[in-house]
N, C-alpha and C positions, 0 to 999 in steps of 0.2 A: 504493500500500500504506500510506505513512505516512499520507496521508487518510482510508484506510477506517479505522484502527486510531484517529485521532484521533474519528472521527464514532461508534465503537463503545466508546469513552471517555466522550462527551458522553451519549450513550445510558444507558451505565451512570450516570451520576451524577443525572442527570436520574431514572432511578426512585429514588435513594437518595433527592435529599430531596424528590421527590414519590410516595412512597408508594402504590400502590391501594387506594381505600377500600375502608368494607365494601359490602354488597347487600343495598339497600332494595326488598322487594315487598309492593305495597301493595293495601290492599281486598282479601284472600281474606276466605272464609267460611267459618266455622264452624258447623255443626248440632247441634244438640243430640237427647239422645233423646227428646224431647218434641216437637222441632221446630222452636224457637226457635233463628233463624241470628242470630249474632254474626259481624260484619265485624272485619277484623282487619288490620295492617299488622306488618312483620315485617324488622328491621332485624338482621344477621348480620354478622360480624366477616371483614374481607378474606383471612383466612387458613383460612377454613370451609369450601372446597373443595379445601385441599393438604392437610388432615391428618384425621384419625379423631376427634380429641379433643373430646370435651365442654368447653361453657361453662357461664359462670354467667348466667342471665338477672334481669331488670330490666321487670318488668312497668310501662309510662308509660302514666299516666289522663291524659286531654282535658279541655279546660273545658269552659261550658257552651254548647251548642248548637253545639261542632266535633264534629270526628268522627276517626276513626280517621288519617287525613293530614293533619293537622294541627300534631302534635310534627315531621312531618318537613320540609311544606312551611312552615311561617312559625316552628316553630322552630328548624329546622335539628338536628335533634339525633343524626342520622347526623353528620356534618360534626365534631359537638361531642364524639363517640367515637372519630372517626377523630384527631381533633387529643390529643385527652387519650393514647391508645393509642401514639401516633408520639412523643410526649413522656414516656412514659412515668410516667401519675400514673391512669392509666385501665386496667385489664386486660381485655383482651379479651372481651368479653361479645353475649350478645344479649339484642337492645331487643324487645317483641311491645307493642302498643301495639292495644289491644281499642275497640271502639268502645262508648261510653258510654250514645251518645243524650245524651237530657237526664234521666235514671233516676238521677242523683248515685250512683249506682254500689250500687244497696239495692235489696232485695224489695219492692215497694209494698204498703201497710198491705191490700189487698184480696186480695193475692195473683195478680194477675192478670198481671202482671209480676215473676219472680224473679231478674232479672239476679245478683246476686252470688249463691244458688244455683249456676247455671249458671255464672257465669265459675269458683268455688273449686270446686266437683263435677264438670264435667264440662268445663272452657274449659283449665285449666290442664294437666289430667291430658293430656290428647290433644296440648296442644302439647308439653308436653314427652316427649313420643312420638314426633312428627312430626320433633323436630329435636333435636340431639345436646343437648341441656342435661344439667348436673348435678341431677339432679330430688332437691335435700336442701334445707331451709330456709338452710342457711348459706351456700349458692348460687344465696339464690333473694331478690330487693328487689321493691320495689316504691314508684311515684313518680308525684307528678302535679301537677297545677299547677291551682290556682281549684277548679271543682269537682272536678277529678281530685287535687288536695291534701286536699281534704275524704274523698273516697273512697280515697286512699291509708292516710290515719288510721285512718277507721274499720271498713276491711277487714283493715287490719295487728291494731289491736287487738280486733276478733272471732276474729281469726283468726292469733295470735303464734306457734302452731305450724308458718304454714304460712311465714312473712318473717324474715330476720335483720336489716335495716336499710327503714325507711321514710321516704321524703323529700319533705316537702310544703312545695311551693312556693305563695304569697300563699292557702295551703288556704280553702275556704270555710265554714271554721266561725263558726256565729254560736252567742250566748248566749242561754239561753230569753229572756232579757228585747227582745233582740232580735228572736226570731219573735212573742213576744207582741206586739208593737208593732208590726209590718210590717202598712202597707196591704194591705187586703183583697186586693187586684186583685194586689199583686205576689205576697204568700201563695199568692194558690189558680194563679199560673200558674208560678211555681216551683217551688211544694211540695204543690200540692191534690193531684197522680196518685200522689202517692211518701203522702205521711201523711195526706191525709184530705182530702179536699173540703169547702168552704163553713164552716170553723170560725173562728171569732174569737176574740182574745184568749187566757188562757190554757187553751183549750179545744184548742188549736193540740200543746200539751205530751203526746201522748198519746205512750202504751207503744211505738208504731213512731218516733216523734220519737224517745226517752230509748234505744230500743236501736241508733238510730246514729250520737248528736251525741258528738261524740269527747269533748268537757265532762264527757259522763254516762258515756262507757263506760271515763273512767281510775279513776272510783269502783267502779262495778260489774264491772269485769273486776279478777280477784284481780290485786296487785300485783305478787307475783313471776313472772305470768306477761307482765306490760308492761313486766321489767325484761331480759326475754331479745329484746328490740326494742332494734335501735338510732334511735334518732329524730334528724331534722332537718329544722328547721320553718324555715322560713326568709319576709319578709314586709316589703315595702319601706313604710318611713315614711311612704311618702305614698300607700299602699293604700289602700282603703275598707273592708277587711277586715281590719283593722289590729287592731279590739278584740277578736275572737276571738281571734286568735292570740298575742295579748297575755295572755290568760286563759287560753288551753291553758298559756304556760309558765309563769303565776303559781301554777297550779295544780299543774303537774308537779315546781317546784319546793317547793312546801309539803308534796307527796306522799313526796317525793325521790327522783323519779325522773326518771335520769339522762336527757339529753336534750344536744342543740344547737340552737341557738335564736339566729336570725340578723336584726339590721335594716337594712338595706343604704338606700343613695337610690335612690329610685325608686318607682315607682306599679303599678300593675296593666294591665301590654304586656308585650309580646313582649322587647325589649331586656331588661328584668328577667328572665324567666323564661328565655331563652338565659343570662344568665349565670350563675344562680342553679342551671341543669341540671349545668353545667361544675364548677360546686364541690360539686353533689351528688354527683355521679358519682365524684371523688375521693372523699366519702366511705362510699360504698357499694362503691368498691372495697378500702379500706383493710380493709373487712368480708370481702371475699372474700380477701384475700391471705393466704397460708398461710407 
């Protein structure tokens, strides 16, 4: 008896300080009414099967050319909610993490491709249908890293009605003077299917460029609707993407609008961007805490 009661003691503590995490299911698919399927991974909070209650979710964009498992296999970012939750600096949330492709997260200048369309009209509506969220903006982020920091931006600032906190990690914002200057070859296989095939120079600047470099849309989107965004740009010293993001905050600053703006050691990997989720996530939660 004293053994069993000792071995049902070790048990009990054993779940105290190991926890069960949340439940990652990964690659479903989303259809659209048009017909365009969007793959999608879907990370839930450990206690989403013992209670009724709504979360607040956290939509996380990919870099370029990952996909939808990718936040979760190399960056651990279940793991990186379960730890902030257990510690309490993290509130209970769900992660949906959409797959991007390589669409940098925009309507292609042809139309022929409307991913953000589809993810704000008819991706988000339905998830937040499918699974208990708070479907209000003030319970709703969104976050990304590389190109999914670039598309975290500049979906948050098309779109400040629908995010209360956006957190963009080494984002891929460049300055015109940088796409003007980009070898041809890198141009048209980066950015020829999204703004325009075969252009050079600053013929590259066109109206689908300027309505989704975050550069262009903190002028053109009214200010006080980029000041009901909480922003967090974050971008390691030794990135290569280091002079955009240096420009979003010289700019956001001149603007006055409010922002966090972070240079940490570090380069453009995975190590940077796991750690950089960890301190976003505290601060997207401080946005949801009531």
């Amino acid at each position: 008896m004293k053994n069993l009661l000792l071995f049902l003691s070790f048990l009990l503590c054993s779940f105290t300080a190991f926890p069960q995490g949340g439940k990652v299911i990964e690659s479903l698919t989303f259809t659209s009414k048009s017909g365009v399927k969007m793959k999608y991974s879907v990370y839930l909070p450990a206690d989403y099967s013992v209670n009724q209650r709504s979360y607040p979710v956290v939509y996380l964009l990919h870099g370029y050319s990952d996909d939808e498992t990718g936040w979760i296999q190399f960056g651990q970012a279940n793991q990186i909610v379960d730890k902030g939750v257990a510690e309490g600096k993290v509130p209970p949330c769900i992660l949906v993490i959409p797959d991007g492709r390589v669409t940098w997260y925009c309507n292609s200048y042809d139309k022929k491709d409307n991913w953000e369309d589809v993810f704000t009209q008819e991706f988000m509506p339905a998830i937040e249908k499918e699974y208990r969220i708070r479907a209000k903006r003030e319970f709703r982020a969104i976050a990304g890293l590389s190109m999914g920091g670039y598309g975290a931006l500049k979906i948050s600032m098309r779109h400040p009605e629908l995010f209360s906190t956006c957190v963009a990690l080494s984002s891929g914002t460049f300055s015109d003077e940088e796409i003007v200057k980009q070898p041809d070859k890198d141009y048209d296989r980066f950015f020829g299917n999204i703004f325009g095939k075969g252009l050079k120079g600053e013929e590259r600047l066109t109206e689908a460029w300027k309505a989704n470099s975050p550069l262009d849309l903190i002028h053109s989107v009214p200010l006080e609707k980029l000041r009901t965004v909480r922003y967090w740009i974050d971008c390691g010293d030794d990135d290569f993407l280091f002079n955009g993001n240096s420009l979003l905050h010289i700019e956001m600053r001149k603007l006055g609008l409010p922002h966090e703006y972070r240079v940490r050691d570090g380069a453009h990997q995975w190590s940077y961007w796991r750690s950089g989720l960890a301190t976003g996530l505290e601060y997207i939660g401080e946005g949801f805490h009531r």
